[in-house]
DRENDOVEX-565491 format. One line per 8 residues: their letters; for each residue x, y, z of C-alpha. Coordinates in pm, 1 decimal. Layout:
a = X/Y/Z ~ ...
//
This chain:
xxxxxxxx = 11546.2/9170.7/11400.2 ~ 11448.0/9319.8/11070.2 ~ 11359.7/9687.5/11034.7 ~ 11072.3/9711.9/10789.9 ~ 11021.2/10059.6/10595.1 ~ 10684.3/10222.4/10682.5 ~ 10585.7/10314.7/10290.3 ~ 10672.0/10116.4/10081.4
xxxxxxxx = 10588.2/10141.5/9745.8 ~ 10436.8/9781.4/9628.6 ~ 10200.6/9844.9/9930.4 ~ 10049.9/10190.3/9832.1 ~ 9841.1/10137.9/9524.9 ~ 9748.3/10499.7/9509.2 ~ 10185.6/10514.0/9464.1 ~ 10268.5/10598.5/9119.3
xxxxxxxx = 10578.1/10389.4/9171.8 ~ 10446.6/10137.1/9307.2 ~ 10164.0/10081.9/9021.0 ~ 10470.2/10117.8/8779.5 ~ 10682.0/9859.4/8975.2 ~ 10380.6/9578.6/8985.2 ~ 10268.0/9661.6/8603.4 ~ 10632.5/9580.9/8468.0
xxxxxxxx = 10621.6/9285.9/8713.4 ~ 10268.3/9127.6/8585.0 ~ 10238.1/9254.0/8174.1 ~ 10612.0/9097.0/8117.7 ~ 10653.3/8716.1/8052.4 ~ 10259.3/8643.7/8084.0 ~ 10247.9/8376.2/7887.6 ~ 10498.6/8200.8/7645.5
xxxxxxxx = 10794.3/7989.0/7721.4 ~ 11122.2/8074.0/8002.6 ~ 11387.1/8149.3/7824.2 ~ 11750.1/8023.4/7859.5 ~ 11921.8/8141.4/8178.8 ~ 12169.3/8334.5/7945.6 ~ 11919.2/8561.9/7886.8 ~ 11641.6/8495.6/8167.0
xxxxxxxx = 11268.6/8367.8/8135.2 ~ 11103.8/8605.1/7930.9 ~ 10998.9/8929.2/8197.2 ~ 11032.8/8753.3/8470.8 ~ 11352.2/8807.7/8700.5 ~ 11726.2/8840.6/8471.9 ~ 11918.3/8583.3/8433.0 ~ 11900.1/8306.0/8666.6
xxxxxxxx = 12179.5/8068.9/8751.6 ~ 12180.4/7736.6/8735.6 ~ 12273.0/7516.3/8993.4 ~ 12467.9/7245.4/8698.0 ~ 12156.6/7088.8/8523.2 ~ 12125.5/7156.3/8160.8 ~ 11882.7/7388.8/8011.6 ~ 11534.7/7238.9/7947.7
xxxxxxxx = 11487.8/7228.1/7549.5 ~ 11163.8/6938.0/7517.0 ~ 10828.5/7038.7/7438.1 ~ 10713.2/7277.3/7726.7 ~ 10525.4/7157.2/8015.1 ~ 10175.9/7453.7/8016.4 ~ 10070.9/7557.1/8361.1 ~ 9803.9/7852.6/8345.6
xxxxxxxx = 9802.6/8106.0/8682.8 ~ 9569.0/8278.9/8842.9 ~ 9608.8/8630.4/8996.4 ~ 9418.0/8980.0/9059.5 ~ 9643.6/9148.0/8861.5 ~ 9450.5/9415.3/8828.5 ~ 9300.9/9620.5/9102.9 ~ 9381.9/9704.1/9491.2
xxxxxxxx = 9494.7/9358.3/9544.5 ~ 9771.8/9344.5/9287.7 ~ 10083.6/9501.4/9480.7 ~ 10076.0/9217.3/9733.7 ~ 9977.7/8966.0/9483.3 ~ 10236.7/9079.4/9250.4 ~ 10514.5/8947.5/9486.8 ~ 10306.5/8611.6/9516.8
xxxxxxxx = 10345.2/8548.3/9141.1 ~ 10656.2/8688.2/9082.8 ~ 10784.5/8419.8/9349.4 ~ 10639.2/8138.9/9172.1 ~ 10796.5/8280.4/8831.3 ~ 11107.7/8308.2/9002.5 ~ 11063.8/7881.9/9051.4 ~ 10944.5/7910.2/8704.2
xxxxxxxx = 11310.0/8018.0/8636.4 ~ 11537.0/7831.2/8875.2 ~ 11309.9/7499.1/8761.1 ~ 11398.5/7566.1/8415.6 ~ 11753.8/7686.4/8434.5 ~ 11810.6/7364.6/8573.1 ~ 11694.8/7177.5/8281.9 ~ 11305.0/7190.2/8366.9
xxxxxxxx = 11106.0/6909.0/8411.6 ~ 11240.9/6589.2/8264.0 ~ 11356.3/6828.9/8011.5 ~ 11019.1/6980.1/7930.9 ~ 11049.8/7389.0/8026.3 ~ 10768.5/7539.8/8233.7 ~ 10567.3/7803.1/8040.9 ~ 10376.2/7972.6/8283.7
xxxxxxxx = 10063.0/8159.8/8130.8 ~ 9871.0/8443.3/8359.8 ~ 9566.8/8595.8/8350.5 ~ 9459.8/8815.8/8551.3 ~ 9155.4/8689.1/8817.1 ~ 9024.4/9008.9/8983.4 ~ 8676.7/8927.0/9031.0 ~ 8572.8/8562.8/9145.8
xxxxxxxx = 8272.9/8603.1/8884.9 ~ 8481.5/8533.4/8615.1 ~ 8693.8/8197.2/8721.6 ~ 8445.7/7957.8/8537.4 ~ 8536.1/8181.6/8229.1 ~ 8869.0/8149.9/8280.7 ~ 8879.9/7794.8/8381.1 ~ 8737.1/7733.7/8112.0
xxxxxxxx = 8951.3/7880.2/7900.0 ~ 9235.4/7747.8/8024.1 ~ 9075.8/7390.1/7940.1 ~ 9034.8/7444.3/7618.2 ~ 9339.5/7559.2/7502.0 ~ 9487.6/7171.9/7682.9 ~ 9625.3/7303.5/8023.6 ~ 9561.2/7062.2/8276.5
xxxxxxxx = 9709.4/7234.0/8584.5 ~ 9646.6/7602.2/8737.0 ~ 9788.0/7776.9/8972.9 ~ 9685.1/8062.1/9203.8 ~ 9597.1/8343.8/9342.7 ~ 9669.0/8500.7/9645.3 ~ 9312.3/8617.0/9826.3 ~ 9106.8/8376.9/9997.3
xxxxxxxx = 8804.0/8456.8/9812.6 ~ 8949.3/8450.3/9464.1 ~ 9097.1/8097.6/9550.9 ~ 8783.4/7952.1/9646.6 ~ 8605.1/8052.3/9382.6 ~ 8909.9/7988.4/9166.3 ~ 8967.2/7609.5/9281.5 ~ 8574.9/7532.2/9255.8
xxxxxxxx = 8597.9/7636.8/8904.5 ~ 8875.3/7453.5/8851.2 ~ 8727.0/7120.8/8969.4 ~ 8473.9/7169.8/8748.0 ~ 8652.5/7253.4/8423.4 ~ 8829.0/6886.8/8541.4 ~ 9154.2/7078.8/8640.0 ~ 9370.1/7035.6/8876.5
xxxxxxxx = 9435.8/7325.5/9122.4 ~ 9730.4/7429.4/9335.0 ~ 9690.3/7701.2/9541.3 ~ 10020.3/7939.5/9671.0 ~ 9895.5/8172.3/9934.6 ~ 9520.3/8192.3/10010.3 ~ 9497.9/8080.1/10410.2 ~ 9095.9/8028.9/10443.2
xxxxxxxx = 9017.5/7628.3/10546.6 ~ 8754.6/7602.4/10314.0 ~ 8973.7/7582.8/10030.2 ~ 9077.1/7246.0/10131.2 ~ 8778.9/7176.7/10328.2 ~ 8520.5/7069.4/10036.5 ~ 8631.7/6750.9/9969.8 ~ 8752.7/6859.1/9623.2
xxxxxxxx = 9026.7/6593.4/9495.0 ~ 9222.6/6836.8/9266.7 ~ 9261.9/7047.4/9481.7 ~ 9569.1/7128.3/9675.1 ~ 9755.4/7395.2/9916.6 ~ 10152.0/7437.0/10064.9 ~ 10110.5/7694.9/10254.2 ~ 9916.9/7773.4/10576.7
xxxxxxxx = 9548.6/7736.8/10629.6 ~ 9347.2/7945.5/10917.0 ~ 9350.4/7647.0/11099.7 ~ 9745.0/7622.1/11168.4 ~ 9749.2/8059.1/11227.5 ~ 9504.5/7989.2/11479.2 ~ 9620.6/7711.2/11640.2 ~ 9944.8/7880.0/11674.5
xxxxxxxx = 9752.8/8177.8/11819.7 ~ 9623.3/7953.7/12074.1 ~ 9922.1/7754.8/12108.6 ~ 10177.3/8049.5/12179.8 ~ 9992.3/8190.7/12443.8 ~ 9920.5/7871.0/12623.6 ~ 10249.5/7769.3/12586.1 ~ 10492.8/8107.0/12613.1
xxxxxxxx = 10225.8/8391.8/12731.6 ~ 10020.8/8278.7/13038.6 ~ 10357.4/8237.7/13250.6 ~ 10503.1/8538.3/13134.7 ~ 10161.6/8713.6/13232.3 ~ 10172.8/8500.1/13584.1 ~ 9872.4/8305.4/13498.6 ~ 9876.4/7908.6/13442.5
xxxxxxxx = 9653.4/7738.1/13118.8 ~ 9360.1/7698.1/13289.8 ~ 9343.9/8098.8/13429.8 ~ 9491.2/8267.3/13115.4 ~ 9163.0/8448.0/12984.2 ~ 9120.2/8460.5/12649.5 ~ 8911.2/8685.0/12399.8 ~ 8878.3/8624.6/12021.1
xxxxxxxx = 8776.3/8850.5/11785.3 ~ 8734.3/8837.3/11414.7 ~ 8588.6/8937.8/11078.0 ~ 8338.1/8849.7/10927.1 ~ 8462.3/8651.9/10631.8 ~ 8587.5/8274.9/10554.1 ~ 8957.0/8374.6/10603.4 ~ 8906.9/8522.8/10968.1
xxxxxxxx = 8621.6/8293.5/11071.5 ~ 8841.4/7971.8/10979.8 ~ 9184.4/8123.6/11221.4 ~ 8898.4/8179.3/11471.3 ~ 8722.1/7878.3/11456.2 ~ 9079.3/7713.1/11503.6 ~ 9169.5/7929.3/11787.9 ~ 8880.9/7870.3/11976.6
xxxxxxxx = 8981.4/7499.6/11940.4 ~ 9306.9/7478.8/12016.0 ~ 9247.8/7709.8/12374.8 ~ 8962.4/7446.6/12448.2 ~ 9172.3/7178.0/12424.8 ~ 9438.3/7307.4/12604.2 ~ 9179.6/7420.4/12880.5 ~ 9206.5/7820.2/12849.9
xxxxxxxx = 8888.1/7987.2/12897.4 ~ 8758.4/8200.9/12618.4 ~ 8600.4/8509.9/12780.4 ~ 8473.4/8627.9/12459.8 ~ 8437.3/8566.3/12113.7 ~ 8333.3/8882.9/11914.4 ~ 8264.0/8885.9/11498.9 ~ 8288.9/9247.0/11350.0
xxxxxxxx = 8130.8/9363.9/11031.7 ~ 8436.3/9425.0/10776.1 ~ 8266.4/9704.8/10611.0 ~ 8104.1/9866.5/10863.3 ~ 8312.8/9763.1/11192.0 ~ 8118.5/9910.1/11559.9 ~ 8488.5/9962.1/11735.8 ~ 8314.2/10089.8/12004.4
xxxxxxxx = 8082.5/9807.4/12108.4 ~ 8323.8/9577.3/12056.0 ~ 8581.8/9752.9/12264.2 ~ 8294.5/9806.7/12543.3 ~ 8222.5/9403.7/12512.1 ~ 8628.6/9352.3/12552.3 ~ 8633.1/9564.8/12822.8 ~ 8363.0/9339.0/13012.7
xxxxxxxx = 8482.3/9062.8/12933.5 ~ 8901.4/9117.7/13067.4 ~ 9060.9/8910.0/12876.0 ~ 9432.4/8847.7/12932.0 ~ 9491.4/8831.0/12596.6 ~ 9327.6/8897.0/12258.4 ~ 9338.7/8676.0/11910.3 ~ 9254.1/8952.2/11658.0
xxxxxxxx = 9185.3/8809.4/11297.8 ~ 9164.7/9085.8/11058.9 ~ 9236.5/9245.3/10708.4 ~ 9459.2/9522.8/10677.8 ~ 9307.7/9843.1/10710.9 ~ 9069.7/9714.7/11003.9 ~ 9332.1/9580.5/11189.6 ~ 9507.1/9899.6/11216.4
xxxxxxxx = 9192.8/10009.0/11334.1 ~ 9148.9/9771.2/11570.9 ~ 9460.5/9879.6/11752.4 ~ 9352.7/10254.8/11720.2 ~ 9052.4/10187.1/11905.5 ~ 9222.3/9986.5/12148.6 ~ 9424.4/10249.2/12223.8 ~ 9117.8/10493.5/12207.4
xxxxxxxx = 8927.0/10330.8/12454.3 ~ 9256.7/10257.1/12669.6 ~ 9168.9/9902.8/12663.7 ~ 9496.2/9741.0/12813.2 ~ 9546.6/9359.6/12774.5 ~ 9848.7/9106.7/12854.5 ~ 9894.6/9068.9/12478.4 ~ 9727.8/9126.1/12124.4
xxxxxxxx = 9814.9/8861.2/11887.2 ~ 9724.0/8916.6/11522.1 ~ 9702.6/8663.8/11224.2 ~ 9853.7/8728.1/10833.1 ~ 9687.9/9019.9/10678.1 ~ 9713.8/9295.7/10946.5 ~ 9970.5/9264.2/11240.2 ~ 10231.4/9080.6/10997.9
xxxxxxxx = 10187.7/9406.2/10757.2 ~ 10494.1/9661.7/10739.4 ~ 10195.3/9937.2/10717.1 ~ 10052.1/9831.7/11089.0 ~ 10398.5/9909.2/11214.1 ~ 10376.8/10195.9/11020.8 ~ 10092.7/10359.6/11092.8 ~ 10064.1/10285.4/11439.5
xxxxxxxx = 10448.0/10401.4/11519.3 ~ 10565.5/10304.0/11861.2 ~ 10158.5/10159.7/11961.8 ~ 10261.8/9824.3/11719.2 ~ 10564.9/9758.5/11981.0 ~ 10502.1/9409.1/12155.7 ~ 10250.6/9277.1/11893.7 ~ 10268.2/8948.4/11789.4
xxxxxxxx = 10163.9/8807.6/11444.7 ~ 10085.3/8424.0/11357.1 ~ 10229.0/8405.4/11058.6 ~ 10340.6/8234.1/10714.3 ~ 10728.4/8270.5/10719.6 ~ 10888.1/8577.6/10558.8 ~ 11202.2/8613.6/10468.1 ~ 11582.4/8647.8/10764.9
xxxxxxxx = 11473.8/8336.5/10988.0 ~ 11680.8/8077.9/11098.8 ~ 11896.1/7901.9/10824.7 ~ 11833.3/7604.8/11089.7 ~ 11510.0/7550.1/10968.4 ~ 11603.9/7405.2/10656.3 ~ 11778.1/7114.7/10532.8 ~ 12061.8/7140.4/10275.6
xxxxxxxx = 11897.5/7143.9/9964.8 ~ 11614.8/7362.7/10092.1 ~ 11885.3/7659.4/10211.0 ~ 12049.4/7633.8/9885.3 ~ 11688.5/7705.6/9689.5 ~ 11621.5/7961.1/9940.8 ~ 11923.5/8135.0/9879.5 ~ 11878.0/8106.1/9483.8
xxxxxxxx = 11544.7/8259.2/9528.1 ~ 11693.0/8542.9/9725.3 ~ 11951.6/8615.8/9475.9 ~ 11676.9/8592.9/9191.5 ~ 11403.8/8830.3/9411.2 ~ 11703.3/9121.6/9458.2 ~ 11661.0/9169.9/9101.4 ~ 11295.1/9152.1/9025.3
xxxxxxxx = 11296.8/9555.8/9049.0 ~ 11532.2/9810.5/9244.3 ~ 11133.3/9921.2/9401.5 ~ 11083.5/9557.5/9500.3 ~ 11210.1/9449.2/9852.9 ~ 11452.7/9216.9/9885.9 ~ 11469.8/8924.5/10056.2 ~ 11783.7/8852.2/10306.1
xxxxxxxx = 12035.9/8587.2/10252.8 ~ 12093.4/8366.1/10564.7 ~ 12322.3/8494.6/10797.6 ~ 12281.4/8846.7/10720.2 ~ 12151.8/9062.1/11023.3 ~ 11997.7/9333.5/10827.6 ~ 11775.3/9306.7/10485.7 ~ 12032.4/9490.6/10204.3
xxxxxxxx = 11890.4/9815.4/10103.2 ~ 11735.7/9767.6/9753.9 ~ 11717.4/10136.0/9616.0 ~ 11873.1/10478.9/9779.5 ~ 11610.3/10540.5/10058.0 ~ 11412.4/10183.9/10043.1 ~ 11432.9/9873.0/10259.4 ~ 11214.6/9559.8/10218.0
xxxxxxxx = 10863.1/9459.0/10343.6 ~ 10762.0/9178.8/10548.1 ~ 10444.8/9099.3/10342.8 ~ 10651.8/9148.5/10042.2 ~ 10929.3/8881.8/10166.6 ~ 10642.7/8665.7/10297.1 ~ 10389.1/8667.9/9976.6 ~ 10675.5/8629.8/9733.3
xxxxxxxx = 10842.4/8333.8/9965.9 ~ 10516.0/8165.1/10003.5 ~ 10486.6/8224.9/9580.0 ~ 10803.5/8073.7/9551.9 ~ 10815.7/7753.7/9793.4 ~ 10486.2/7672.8/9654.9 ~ 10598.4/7669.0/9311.7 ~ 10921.7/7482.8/9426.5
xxxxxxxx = 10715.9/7224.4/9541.0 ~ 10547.6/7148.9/9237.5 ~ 10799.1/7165.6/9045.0 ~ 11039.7/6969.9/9202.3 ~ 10833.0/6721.2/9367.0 ~ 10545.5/6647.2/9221.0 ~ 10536.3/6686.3/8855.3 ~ 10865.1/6480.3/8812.5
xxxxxxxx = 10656.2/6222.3/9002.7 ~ 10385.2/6246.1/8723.4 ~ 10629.3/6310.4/8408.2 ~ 10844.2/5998.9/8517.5 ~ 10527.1/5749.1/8536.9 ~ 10491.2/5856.7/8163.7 ~ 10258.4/6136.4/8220.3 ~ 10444.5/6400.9/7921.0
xxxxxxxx = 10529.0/6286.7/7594.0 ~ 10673.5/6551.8/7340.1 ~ 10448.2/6727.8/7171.5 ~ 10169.8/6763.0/7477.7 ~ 10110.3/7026.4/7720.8 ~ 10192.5/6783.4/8008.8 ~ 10079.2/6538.2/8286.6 ~ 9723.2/6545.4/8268.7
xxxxxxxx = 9545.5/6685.4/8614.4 ~ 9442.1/6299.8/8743.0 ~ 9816.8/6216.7/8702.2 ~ 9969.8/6545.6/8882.8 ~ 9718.1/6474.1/9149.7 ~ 9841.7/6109.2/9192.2 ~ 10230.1/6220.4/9182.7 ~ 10151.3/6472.2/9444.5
xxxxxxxx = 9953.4/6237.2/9684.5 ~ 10272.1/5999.5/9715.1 ~ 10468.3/6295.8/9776.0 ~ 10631.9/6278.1/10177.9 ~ 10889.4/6540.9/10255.4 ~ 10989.7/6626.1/10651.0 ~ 10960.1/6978.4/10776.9 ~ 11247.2/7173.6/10630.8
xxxxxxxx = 11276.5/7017.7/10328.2 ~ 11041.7/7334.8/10172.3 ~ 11218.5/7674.5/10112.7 ~ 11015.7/7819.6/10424.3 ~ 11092.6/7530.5/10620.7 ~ 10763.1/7365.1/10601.7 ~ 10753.6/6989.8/10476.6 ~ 10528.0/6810.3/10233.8
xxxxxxxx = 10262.3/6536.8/10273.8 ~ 9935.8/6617.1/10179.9 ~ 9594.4/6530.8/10408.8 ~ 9400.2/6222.4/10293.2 ~ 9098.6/6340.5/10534.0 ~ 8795.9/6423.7/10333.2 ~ 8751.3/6741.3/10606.4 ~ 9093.7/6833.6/10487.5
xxxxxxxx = 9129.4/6704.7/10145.0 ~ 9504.6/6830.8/9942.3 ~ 9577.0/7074.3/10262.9 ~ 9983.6/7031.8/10316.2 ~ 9946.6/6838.8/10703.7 ~ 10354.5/7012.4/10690.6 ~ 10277.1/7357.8/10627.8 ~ 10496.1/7653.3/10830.0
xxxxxxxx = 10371.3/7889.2/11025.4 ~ 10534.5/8122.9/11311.5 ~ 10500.6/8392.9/11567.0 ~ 10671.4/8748.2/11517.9 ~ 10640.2/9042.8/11729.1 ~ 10744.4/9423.1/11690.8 ~ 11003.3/9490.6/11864.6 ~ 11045.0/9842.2/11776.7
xxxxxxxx = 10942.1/10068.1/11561.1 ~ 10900.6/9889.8/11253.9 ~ 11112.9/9618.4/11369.9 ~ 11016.3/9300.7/11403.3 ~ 11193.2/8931.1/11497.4 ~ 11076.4/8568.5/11490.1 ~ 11027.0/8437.4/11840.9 ~ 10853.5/8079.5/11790.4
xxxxxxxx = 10890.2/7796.6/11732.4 ~ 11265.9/7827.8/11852.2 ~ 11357.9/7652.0/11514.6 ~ 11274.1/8015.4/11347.4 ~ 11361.0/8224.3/11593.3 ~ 11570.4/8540.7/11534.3 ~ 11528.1/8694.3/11882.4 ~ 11354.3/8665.5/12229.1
xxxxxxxx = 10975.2/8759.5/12356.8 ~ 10958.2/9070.3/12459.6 ~ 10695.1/9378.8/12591.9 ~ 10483.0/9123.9/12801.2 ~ 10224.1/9262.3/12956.8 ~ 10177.3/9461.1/12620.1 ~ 10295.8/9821.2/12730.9 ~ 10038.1/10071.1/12628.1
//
């Protein structure tokens, strides 16, 4: 189990601490080239350790970023980027790419208005290859402006299906889509809840209910699939207004409809109030399963107390699951990264080494977050991956000479279309081979998801797939 702190600072914006912690994190090391691993890349995490390869010293390899640096979504997306600089550094430590360094160069995205600007930018000064940024709007905008600036882009945390559900060729994702955090919603209850609640597939009722947005409509969508095909009734499928939610009519619909259990996809602040009004109305189901954004937030658990006990959250991993999950080389790159992330900033949380049944304490009265762990993880392991997969791929078939900015974008796309890595092989345990399917174009068919649940207050442990999990289901029927 990990114990998750309910105020952390990288989650309050309003913090003073917290907007201190993320500024030194994003105005450092924006652009320019990682330094040598005496010294560390330039802002980005200290000195980094190599794991025997020589320092990279050939003309640097660009590679422009794209993240809301600015604004309410920065704290979370902060720990997105400064995972992928920590790759930056561990990449480059080791010698970089073929010898080329990795200069990463950041601007800040906080409006989706202004990617074709930016995009465009980015072209004209000769990078080929961006990567980005976090929110599910941002990265579809971000990745249709990309396509048509003639760049290719590589997404490291966005979830929402259409990203990789235009057709777009240069377009790619490691990480989780809707699709696989519903399916898993689906999945897990069909598979580990209707028993538990004494009900077989075909009687388990189930109700959906999302926002109104791409991100929650595509885990929805999914959801609704995967109960249909394995035969679970859906009782009800509700779609709330994100700015203007009606809590009470949709609790009154729930109600009607007694479901056995609920698949909630929300934001943040709505899912909390989701669960308030649950409570409110004293709607009582079997169990509530949340998607990435709400229930997998340390501030559900901690504003809701002991009422988060027994929820469970379809997830992208975070950080303290099962070193079994990974291979060899993929537990030694995890552990670099964890060694590299405990000194980003002493108001930063940490993320666990293997083996270690509580997260360290970072600061005197601090312990780490779960989105923290889980956006900087997914930062990192999708920077790892194209990195260390792909653009050697493209460098070695003579895509970098000295004196360019790198592998143009039709030759990274190539090298990362012949790319086939099992599940585990990722830091997060997730695999690589990317979809061929026009309805599914660059989307990583190995991505990882999981299931979580609160255990107690503000504690939480994995509990499926068993190749993750830290602990057994618990709190089924949900208690209150």
């Amino acid at each position: 189990m990990k114990d998750i702190d309910q105020r952390h600072a990288i989650l309050r914006v309003a913090n003073p601490i917290a907007c201190a912690v993320v500024a030194a994190m994003l105005l450092v090391g924006c652009s320019g080239l990682a330094a040598p691993a005496s010294t560390g890349s330039v802002g980005s995490t200290g000195p980094i350790a190599s794991a025997g390869g020589s320092i990279a010293s050939g003309a640097p390899i660009r590679i422009g970023a794209v993240f809301p640096t600015s604004g309410n979504a920065a704290p979370l997306s902060g720990a997105e980027l400064a995972g992928l600089r920590i790759a930056v550094d561990l990449v480059n430590a080791d010698g970089g790419v073929g010898g080329h360094p990795i200069a990463l160069e950041v601007r800040d995205l906080e409006s989706s208005s202004d990617a074709d600007a930016v995009m465009a930018a980015f072209k004209e000064s000769g990078i080929q290859l961006v990567v980005g940024s976090y929110s599910s709007d941002l990265s579809i905008a971000a990745s249709a402006a990309a396509d048509r600036a003639g760049l290719l882009y590589w997404e490291s945390g966005a979830v929402a299906d259409r990203l990789t559900g235009r057709g777009l060729p240069m377009v790619f994702r490691v990480g989780a889509s809707g699709t696989n955090l519903g399916s898993n919603s689906a999945t897990f209850a069909a598979t580990q809840l209707a028993q538990r609640l004494g009900k077989t597939t075909a009687t388990l009722r189930v109700a959906i209910v999302a926002a109104d947005d791409d991100y929650a409509r595509s885990v929805a969508d999914a959801a609704a699939a995967a109960a249909a095909s394995q035969g679970m009734p859906i009782v009800v499928r509700l779609t709330y207004n994100l700015s203007v939610p009606s809590w009470p009519a949709v609790m009154s619909q729930l109600a009607a409809a007694h479901p056995d259990v609920i698949i909630l996809a929300s934001h943040i602040p709505d899912g909390v109030a989701f669960r308030q009004a649950m409570l409110a109305a004293g709607l009582k189901v079997g169990a509530l399963i949340g998607s990435t954004m709400a229930e997998c937030d340390p501030d559900f658990a901690g504003d809701l107390g002991a009422a988060a006990i027994g929820i469970f959250a379809s997830d992208r991993p975070t950080a303290g699951f099962r070193p079994e999950a990974l291979d060899g080389a993929a537990r030694t790159a995890y552990d670099r990264f964890a060694a590299a992330w405990a000194t980003v900033s002493p108001s930063v949380a940490m993320a666990a080494p293997y083996g270690t049944p509580e997260y360290p304490l970072t600061g005197p009265s601090e312990q780490p977050t779960a989105e923290a762990s889980e956006e900087a993880l997914a930062g990192f392991s999708a920077g790892w991956a194209l990195f260390r997969d792909v653009l050697p791929v493209a460098v070695n078939a003579g895509g970098t000479a000295t004196g360019t900015d790198g592998p143009d974008a039709t030759s990274i796309a190539a090298a990362a279309r012949t790319v086939d890595l099992p599940v585990g092989s990722l830091p997060n345990g997730a695999g690589l081979r990317f979809s061929a399917d026009p309805a599914t174009l660059g989307q990583n068919d190995r991505a990882a998801a999981v299931i979580w649940q609160w255990q107690a207050v503000r504690t939480y442990a994995f509990v499926w797939p068993s190749s993750y999990a830290t602990g057994q289901i618990a709190f089924v029927p949900l208690p209150r």
